[in-house]
C-alpha positions as MATLAB code, in Angstrom:
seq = 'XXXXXXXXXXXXXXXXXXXXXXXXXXXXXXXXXXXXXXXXXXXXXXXXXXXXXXXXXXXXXXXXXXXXXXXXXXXXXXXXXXXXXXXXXXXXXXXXXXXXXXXXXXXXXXXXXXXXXXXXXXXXXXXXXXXXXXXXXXXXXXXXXXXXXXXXXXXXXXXXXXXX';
ca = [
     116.509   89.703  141.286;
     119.999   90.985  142.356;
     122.224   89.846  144.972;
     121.199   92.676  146.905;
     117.760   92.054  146.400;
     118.425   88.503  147.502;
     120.578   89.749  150.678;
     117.291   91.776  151.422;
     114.988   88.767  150.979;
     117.315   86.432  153.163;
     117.169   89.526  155.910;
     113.327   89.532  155.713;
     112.579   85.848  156.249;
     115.727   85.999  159.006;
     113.070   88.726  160.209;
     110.194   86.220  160.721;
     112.157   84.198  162.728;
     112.731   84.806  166.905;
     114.634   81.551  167.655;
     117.062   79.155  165.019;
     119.619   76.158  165.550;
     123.370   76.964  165.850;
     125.844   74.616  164.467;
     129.608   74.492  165.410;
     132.141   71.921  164.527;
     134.336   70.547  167.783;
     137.970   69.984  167.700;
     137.605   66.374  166.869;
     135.090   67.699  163.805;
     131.730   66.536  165.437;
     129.103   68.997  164.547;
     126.779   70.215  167.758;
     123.305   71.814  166.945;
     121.627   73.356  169.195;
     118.387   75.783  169.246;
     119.041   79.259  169.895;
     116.977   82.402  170.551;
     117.706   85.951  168.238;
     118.491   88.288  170.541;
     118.850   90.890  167.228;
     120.170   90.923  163.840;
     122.368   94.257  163.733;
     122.784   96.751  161.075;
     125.528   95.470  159.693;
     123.567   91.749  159.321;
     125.062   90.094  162.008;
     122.923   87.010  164.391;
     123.673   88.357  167.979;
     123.107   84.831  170.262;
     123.255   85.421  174.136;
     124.394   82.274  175.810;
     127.130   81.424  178.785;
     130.903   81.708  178.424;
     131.157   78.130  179.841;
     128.876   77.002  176.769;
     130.167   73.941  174.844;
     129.217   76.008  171.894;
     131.535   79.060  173.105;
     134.732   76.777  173.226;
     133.744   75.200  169.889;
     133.500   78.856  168.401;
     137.010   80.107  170.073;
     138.730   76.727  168.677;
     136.873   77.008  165.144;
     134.333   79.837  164.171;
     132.898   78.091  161.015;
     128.927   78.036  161.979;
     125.834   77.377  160.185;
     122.737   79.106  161.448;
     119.350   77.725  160.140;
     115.684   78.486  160.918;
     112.586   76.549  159.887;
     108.959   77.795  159.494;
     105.940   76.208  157.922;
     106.900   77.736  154.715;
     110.114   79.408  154.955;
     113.475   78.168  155.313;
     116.985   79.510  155.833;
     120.615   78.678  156.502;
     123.485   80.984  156.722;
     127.017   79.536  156.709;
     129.701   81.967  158.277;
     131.853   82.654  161.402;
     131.201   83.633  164.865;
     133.352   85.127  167.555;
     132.120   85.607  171.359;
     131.578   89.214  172.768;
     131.566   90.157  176.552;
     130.247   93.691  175.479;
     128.764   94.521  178.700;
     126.272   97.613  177.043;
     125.439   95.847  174.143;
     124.184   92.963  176.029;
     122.371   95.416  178.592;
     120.580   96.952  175.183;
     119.506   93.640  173.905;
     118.778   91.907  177.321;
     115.300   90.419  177.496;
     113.256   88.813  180.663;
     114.022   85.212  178.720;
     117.278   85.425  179.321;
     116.679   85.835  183.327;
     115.748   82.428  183.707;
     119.912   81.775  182.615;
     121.357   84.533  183.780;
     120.162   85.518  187.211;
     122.148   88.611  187.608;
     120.668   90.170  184.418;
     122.997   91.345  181.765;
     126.055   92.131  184.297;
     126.106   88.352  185.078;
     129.779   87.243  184.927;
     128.705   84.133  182.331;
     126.641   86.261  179.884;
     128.478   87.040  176.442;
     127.212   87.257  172.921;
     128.165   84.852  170.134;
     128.240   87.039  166.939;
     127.759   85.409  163.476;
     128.909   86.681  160.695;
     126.969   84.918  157.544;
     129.530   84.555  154.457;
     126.635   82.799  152.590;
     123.079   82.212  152.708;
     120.311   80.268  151.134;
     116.445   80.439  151.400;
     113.527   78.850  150.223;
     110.137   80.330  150.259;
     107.145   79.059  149.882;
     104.538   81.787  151.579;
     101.631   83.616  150.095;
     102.260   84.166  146.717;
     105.092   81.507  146.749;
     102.719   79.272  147.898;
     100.290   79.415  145.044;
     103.066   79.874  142.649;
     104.613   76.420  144.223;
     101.386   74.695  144.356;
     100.980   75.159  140.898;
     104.424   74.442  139.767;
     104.121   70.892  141.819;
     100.453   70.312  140.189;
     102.133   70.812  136.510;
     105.135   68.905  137.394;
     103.131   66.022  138.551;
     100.605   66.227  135.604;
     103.686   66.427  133.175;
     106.076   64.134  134.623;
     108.545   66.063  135.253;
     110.130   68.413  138.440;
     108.838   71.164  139.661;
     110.742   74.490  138.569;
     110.728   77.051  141.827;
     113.871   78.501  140.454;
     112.249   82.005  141.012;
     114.834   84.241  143.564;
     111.228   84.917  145.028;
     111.255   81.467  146.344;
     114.766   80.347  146.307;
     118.136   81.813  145.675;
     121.438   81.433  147.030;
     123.291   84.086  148.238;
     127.071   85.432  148.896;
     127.236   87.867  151.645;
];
């Protein structure tokens, strides 16, 4: 598989997933997680995140945009390293806005606080282990364990790292 090929994979697990956990480093070099919903993943691959310009996470970004982004399924995984930057883009917000977001945003997507943190991946890595992968993992465990040795799920089907 090519790096494009493996771009595409990383995009179509992203695609499974409607929430993840944002990481940003502080000032001081803690690192804050938090879970975030997907408000879209935009043509030109980027994680748009609505949250509140007051947001711990929103001065982290502004003082250092180095992020990781990670989701976790029962069988898929994924974290994309990259930077973000904060958007107030007023329309873009209005086009992604969804009734979740009412709940922290009373006055819809013309609320004052509302802006979009836009990540950027730089590099990604995913692991796989659905349908066929699953079989073809299950198997590959099985043999390792009857062997005594590791199992080898170096297929890009199931795991490849990737430079964006």
């Amino acid at each position: 598989m090519n790096t494009k090929d493996q771009v595409e994979r990383l995009y179509d697990i992203l695609g499974d997933f409607s929430t993840g956990m944002l990481c940003t480093l502080s000032a001081s070099g803690r690192i804050g997680a938090r879970p975030m919903a997907v408000a879209a993943v935009s043509e030109a691959g980027e994680i748009l995140l609505v949250t509140a310009d007051d947001s711990r996470k929103v001065h982290e970004v502004e003082e250092q945009q180095t992020v990781c982004f990670t989701c976790q399924g029962d069988s898929r995984f994924l974290s994309l390293n990259g930077r973000a930057r904060v958007s107030k883009n007023v329309r873009l917000l209005k086009e992604l806005w969804n009734p979740q977001f009412q709940a922290w945003f009373p006055e819809g997507p013309e609320d004052s606080s509302a802006v979009l943190l836009v990540v950027t991946p730089e590099r990604g890595e995913y692991w796989d282990s659905s349908g066929i992968q699953k079989v073809a993992y299950v198997y590959e465990t099985a043999k390792a364990y009857a062997t005594g040795t590791t199992p080898d799920v170096s297929s890009d089907e199931q795991h490849a790292k990737v430079s964006m």
